[in-house]
Biopython code that builds the backbone (N, CA, C, O; Angstrom):
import numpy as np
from Bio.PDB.StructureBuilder import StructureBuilder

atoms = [
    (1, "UNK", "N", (14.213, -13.967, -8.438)),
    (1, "UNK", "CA", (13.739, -12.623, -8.739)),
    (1, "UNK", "C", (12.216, -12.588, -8.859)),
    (1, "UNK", "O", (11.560, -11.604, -8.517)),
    (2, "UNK", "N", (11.732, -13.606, -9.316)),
    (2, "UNK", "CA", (10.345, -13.698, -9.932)),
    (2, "UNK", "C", (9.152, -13.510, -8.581)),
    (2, "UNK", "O", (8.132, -12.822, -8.614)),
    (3, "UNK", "N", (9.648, -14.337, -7.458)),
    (3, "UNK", "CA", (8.551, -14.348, -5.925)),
    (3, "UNK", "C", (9.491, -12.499, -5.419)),
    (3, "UNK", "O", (8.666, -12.054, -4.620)),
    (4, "UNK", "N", (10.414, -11.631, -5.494)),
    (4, "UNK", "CA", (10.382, -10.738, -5.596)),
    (4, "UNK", "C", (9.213, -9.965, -5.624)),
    (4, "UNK", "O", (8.577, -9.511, -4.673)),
    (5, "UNK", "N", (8.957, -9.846, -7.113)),
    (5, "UNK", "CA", (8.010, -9.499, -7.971)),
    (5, "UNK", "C", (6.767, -9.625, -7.139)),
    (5, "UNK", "O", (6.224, -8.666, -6.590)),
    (6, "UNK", "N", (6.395, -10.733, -7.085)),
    (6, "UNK", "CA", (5.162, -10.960, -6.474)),
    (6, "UNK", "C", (4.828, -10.618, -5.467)),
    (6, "UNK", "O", (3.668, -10.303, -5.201)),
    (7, "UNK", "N", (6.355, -10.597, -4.200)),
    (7, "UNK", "CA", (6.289, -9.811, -2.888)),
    (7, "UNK", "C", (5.772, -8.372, -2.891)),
    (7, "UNK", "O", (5.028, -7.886, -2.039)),
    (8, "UNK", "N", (6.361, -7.650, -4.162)),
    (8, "UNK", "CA", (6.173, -5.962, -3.944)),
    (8, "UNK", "C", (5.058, -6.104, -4.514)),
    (8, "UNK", "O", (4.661, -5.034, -4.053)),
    (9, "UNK", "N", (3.976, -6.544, -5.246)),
    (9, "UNK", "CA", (2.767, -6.365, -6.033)),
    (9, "UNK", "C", (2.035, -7.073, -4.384)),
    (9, "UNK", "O", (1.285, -6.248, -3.861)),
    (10, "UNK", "N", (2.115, -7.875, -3.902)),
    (10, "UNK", "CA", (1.152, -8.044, -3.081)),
    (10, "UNK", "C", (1.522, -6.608, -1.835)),
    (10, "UNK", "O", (0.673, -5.809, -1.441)),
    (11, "UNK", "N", (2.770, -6.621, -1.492)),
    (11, "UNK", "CA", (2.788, -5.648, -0.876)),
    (11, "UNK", "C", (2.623, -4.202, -1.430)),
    (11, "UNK", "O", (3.490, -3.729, -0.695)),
    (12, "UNK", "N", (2.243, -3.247, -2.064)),
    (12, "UNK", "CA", (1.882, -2.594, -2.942)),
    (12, "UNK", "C", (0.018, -2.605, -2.857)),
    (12, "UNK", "O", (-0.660, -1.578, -2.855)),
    (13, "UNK", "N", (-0.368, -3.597, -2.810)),
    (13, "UNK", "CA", (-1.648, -3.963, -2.748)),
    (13, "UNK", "C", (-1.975, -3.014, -1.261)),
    (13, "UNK", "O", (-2.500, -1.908, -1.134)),
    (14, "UNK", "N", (-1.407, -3.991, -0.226)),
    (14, "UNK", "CA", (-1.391, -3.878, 1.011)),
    (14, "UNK", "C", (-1.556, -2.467, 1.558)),
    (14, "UNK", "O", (-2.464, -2.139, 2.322)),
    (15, "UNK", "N", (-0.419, -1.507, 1.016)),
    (15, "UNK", "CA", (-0.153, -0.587, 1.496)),
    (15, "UNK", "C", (-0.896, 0.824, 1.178)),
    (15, "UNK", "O", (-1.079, 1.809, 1.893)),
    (16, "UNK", "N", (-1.345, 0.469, -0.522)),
    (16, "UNK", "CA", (-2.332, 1.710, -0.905)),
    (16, "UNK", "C", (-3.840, 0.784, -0.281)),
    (16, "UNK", "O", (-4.581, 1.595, 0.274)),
    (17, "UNK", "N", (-4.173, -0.032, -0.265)),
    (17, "UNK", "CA", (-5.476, -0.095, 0.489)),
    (17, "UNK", "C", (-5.395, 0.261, 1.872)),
    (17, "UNK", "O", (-6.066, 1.228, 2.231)),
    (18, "UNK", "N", (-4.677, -0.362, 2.734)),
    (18, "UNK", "CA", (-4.469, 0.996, 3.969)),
    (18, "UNK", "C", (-4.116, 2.054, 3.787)),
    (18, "UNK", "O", (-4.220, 2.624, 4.873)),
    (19, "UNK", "N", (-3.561, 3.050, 2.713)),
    (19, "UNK", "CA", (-3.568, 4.476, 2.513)),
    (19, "UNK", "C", (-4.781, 4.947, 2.395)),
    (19, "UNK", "O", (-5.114, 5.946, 3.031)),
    (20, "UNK", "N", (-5.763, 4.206, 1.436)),
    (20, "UNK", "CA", (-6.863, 4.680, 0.905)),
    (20, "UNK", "C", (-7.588, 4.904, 2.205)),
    (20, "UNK", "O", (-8.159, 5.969, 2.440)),
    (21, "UNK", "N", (-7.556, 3.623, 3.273)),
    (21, "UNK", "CA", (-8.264, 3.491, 4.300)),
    (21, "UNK", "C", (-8.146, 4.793, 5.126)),
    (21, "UNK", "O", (-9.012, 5.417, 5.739)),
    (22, "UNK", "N", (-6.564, 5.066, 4.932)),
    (22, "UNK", "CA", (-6.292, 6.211, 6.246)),
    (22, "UNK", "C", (-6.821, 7.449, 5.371)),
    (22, "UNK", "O", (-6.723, 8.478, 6.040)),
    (23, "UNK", "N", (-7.293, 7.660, 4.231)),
    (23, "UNK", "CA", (-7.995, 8.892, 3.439)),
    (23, "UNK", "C", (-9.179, 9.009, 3.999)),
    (23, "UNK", "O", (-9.437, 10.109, 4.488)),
    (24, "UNK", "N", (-10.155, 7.984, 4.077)),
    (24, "UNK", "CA", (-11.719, 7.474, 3.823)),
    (24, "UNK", "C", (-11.555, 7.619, 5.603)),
    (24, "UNK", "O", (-12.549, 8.149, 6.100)),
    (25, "UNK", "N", (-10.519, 7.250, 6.561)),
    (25, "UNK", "CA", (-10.740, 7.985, 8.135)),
    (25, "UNK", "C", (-10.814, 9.178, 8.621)),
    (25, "UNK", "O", (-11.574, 9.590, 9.498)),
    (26, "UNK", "N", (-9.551, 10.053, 7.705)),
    (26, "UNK", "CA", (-9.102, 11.020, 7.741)),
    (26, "UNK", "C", (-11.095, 11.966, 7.302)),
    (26, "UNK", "O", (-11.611, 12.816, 8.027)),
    (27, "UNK", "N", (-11.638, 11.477, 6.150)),
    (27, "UNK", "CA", (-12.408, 12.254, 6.011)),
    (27, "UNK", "C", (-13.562, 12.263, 6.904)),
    (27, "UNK", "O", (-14.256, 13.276, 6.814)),
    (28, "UNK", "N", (-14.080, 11.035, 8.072)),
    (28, "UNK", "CA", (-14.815, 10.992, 8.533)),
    (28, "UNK", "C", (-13.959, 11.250, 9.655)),
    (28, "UNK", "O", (-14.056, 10.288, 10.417)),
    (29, "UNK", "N", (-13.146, 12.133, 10.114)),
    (29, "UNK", "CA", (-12.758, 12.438, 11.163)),
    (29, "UNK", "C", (-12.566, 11.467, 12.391)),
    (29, "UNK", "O", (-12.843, 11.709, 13.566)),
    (30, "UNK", "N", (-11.941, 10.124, 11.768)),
    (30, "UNK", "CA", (-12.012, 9.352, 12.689)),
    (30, "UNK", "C", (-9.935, 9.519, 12.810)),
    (30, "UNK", "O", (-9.090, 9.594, 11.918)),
    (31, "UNK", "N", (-9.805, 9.517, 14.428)),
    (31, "UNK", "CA", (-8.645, 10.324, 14.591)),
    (31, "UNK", "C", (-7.938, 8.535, 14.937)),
    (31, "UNK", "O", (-6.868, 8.494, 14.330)),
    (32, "UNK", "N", (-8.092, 7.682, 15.388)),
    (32, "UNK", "CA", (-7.167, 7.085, 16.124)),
    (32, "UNK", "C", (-6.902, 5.958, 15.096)),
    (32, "UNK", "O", (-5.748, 5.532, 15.049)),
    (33, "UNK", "N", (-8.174, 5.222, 13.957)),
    (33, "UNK", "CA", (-7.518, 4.423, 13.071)),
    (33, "UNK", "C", (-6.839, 5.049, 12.060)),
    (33, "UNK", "O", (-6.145, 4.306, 11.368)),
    (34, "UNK", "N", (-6.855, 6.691, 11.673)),
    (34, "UNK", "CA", (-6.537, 7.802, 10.607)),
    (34, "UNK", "C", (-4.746, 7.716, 11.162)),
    (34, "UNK", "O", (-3.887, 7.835, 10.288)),
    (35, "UNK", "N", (-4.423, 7.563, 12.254)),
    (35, "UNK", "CA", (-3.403, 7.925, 13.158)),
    (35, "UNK", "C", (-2.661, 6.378, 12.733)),
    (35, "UNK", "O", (-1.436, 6.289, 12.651)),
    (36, "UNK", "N", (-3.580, 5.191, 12.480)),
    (36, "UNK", "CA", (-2.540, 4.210, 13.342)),
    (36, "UNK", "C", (-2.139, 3.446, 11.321)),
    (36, "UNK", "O", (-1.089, 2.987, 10.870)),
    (37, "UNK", "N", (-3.408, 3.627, 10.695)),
    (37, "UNK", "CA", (-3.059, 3.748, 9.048)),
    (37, "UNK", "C", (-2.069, 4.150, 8.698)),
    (37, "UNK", "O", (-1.280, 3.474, 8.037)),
    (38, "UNK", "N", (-1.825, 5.598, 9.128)),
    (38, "UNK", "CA", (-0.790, 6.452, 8.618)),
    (38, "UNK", "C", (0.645, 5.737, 8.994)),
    (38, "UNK", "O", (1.638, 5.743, 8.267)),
    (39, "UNK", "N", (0.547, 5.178, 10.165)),
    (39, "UNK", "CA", (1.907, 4.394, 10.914)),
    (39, "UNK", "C", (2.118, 3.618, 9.827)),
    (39, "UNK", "O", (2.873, 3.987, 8.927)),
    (40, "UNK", "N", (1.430, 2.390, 9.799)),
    (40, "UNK", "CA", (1.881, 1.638, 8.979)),
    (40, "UNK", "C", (1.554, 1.677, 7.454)),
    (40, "UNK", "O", (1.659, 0.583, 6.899)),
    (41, "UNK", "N", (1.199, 2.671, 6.713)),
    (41, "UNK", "CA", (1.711, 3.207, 5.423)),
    (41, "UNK", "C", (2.675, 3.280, 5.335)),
    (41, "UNK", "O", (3.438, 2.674, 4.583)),
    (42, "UNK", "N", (2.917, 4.242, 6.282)),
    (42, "UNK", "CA", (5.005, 4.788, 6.048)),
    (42, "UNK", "C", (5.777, 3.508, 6.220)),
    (42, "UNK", "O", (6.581, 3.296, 5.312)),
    (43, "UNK", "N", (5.722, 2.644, 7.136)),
    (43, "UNK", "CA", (6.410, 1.712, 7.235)),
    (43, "UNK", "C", (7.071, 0.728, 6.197)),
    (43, "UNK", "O", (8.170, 0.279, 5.873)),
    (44, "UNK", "N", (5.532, 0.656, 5.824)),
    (44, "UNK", "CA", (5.660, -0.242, 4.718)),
    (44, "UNK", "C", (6.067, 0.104, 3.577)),
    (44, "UNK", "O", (6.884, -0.494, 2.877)),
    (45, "UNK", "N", (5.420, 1.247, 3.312)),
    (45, "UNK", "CA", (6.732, 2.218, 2.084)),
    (45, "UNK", "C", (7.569, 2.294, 2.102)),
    (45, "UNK", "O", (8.099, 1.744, 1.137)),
    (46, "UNK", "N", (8.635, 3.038, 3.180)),
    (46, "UNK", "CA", (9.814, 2.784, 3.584)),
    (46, "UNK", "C", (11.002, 1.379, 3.180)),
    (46, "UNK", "O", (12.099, 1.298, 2.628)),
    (47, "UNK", "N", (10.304, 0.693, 3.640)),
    (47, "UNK", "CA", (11.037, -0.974, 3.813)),
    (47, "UNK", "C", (10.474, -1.040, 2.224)),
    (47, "UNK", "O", (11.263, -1.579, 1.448)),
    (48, "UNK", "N", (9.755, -0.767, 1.895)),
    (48, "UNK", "CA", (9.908, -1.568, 0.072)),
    (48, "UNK", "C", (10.628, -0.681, -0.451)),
    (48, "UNK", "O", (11.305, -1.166, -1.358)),
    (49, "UNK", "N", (10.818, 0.521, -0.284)),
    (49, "UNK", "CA", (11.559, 1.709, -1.122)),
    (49, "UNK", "C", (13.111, 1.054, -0.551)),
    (49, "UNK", "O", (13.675, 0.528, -1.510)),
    (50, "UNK", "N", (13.728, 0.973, 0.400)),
    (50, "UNK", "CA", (14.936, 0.657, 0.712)),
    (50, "UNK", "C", (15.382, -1.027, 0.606)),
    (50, "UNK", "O", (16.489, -1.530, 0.792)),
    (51, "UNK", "N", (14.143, -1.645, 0.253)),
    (51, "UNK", "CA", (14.484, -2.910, -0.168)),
    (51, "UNK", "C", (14.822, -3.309, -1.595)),
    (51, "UNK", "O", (15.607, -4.179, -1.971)),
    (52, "UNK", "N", (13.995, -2.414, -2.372)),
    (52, "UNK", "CA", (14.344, -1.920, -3.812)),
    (52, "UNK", "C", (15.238, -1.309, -3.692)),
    (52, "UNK", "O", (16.199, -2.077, -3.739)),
    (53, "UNK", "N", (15.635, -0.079, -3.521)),
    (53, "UNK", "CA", (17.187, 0.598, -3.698)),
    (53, "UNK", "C", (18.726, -0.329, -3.033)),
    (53, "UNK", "O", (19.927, -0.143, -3.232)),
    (54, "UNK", "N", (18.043, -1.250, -2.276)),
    (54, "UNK", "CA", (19.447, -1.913, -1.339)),
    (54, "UNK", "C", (19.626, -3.509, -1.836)),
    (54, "UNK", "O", (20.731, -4.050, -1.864)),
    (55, "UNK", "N", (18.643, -4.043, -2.141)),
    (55, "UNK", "CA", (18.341, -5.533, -2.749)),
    (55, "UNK", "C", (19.190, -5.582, -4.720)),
    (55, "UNK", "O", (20.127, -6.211, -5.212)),
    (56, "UNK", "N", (18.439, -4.806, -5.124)),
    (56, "UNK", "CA", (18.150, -5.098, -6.624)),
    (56, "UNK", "C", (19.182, -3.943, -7.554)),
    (56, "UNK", "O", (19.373, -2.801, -7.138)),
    (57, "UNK", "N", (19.658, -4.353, -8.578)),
    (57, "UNK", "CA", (20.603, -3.858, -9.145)),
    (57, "UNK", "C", (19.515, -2.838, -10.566)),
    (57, "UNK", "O", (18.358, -2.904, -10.981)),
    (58, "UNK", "N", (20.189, -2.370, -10.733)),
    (58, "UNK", "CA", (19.409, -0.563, -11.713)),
    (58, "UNK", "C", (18.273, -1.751, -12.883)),
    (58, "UNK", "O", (17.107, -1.640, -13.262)),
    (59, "UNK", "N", (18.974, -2.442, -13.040)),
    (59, "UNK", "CA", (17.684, -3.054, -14.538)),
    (59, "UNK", "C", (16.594, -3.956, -13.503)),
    (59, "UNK", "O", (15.465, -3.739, -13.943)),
    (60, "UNK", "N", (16.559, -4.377, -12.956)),
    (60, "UNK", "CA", (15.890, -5.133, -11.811)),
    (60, "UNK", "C", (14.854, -4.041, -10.969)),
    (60, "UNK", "O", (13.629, -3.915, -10.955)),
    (61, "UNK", "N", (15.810, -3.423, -10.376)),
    (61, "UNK", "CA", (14.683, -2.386, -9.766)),
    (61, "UNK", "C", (13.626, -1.577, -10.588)),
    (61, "UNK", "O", (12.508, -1.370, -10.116)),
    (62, "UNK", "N", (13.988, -1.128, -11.807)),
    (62, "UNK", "CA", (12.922, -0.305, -12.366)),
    (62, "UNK", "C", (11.423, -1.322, -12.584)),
    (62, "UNK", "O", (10.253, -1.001, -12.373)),
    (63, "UNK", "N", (12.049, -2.763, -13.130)),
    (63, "UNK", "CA", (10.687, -3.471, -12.939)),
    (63, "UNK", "C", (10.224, -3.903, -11.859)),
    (63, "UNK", "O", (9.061, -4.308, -11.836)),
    (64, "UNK", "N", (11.057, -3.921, -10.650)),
    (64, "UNK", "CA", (10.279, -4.244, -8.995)),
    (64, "UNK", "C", (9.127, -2.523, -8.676)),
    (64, "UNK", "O", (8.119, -2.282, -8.012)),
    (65, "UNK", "N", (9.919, -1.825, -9.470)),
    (65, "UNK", "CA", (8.780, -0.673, -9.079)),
    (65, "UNK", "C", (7.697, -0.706, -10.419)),
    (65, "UNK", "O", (6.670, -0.112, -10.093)),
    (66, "UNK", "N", (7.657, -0.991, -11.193)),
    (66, "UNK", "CA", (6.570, -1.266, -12.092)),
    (66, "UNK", "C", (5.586, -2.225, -11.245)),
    (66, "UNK", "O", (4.438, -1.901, -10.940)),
    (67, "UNK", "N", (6.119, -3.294, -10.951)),
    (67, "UNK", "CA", (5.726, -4.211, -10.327)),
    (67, "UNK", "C", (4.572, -3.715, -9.566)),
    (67, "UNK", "O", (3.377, -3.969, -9.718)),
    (68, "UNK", "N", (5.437, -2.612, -8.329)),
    (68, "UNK", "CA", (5.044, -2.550, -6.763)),
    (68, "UNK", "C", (3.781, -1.319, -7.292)),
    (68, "UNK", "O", (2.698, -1.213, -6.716)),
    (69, "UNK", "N", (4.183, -0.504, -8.432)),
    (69, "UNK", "CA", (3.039, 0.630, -8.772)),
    (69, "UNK", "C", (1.540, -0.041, -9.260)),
    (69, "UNK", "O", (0.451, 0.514, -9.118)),
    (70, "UNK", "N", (1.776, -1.372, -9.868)),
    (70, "UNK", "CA", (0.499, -1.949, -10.193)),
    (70, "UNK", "C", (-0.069, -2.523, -8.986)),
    (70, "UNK", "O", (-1.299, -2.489, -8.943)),
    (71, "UNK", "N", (0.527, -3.039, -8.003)),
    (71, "UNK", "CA", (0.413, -3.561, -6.592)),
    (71, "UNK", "C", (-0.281, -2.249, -6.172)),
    (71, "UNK", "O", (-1.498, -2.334, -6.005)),
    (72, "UNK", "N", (0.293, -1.067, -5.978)),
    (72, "UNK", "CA", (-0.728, 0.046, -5.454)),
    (72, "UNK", "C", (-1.759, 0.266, -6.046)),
    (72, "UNK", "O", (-2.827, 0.251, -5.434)),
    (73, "UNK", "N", (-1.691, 0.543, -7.484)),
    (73, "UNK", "CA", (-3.068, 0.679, -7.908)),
    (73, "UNK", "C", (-4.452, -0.506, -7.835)),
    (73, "UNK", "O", (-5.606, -0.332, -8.225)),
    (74, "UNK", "N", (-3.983, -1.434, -7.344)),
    (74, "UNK", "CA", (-5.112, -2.492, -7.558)),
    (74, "UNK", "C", (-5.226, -2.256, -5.655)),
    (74, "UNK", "O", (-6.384, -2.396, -5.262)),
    (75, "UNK", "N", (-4.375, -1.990, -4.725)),
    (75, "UNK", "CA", (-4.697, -1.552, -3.639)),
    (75, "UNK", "C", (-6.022, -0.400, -3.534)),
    (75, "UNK", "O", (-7.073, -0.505, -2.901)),
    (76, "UNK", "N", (-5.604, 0.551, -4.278)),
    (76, "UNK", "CA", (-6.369, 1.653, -4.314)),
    (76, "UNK", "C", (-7.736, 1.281, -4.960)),
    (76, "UNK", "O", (-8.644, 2.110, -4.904)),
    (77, "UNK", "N", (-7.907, 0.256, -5.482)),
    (77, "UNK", "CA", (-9.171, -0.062, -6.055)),
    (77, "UNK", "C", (-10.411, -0.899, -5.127)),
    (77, "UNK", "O", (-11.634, -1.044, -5.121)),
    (78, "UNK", "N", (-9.210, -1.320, -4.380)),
    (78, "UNK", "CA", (-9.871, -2.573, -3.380)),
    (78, "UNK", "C", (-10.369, -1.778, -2.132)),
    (78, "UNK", "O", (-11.433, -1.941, -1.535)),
    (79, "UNK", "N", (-8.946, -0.499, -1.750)),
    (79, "UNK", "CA", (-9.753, 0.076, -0.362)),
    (79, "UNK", "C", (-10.691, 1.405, -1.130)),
    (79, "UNK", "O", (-10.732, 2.557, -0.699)),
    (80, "UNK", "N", (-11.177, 1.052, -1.971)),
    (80, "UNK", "CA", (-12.134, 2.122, -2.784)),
    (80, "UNK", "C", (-13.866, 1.460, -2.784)),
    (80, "UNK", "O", (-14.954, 2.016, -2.636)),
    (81, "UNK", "N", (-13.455, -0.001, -3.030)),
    (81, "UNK", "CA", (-14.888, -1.032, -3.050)),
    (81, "UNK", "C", (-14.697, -1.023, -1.497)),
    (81, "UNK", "O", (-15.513, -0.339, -0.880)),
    (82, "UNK", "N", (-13.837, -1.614, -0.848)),
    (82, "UNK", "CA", (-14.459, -1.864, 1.055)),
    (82, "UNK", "C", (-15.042, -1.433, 1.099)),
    (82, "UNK", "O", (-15.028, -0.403, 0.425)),
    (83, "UNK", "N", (-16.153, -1.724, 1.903)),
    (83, "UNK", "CA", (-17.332, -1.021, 2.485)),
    (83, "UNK", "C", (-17.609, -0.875, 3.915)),
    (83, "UNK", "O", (-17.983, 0.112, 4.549)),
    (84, "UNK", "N", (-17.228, -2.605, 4.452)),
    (84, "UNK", "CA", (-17.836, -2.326, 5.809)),
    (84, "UNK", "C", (-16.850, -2.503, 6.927)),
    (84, "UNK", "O", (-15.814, -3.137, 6.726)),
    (85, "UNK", "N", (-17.122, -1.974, 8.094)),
    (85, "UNK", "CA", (-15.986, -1.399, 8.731)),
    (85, "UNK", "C", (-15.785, -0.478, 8.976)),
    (85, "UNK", "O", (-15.056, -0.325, 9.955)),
    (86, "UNK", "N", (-16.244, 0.615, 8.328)),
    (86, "UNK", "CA", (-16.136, 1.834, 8.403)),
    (86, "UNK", "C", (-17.036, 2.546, 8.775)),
    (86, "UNK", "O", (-17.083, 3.641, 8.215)),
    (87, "UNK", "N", (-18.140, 2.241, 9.876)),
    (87, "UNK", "CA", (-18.995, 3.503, 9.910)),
    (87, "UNK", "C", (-20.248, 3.217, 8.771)),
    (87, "UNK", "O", (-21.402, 3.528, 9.067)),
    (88, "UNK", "N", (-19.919, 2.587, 7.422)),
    (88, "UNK", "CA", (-20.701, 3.054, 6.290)),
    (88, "UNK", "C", (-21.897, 1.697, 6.496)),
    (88, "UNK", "O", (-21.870, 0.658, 7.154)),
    (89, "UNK", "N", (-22.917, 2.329, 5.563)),
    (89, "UNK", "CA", (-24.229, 1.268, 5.953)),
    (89, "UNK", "C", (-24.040, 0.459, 4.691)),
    (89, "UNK", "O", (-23.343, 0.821, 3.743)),
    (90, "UNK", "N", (-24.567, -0.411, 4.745)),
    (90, "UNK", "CA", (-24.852, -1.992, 3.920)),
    (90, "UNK", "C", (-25.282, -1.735, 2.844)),
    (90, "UNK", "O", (-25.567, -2.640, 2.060)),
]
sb = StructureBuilder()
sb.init_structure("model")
sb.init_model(0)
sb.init_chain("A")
sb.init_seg("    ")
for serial, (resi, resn, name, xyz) in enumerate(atoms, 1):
    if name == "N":
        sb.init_residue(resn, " ", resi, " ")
    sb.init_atom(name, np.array(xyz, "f"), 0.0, 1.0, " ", f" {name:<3s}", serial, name[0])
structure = sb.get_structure()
């Protein structure tokens, strides 16, 4: 159960820093990485949301999503510091 855990927090990571990414495209009107972000957001949401509901039994899952929500928020922090890559200057 425990490398679980660690799967959805790294993945969680993963998935809100490419969300954030496809925000920070979306606002500079950049259409084709805004487009290809968005792909694999959903994806990856998807497959952890149905891996949690289909894997893990009711007391298990509520902490794989505790888990996977701190995994997003430290995502969202990381594609918040990125900097370069994007268009943005040094």
């Amino acid at each position: 159960m425990a490398y679980y855990l660690i799967i959805y927090f790294f993945v969680g990571i993963f998935q809100d820093f490419l969300l954030t990414l496809n925000w920070r495209y979306i606002a500079k009107h950049k259409i084709a990485p805004a487009v290809s972000m968005s792909f694999l957001v959903t994806i990856t949401t998807m497959l952890v949301i149905y891996n949690i509901i289909d894997q893990l039994d009711k007391e298990r899952s509520f902490v794989a999503i505790i888990i996977y929500a701190a995994g997003v928020a430290a995502g969202t922090y990381l594609g918040m510091k990125f900097k370069y890559g994007m268009g943005e200057e040094k």
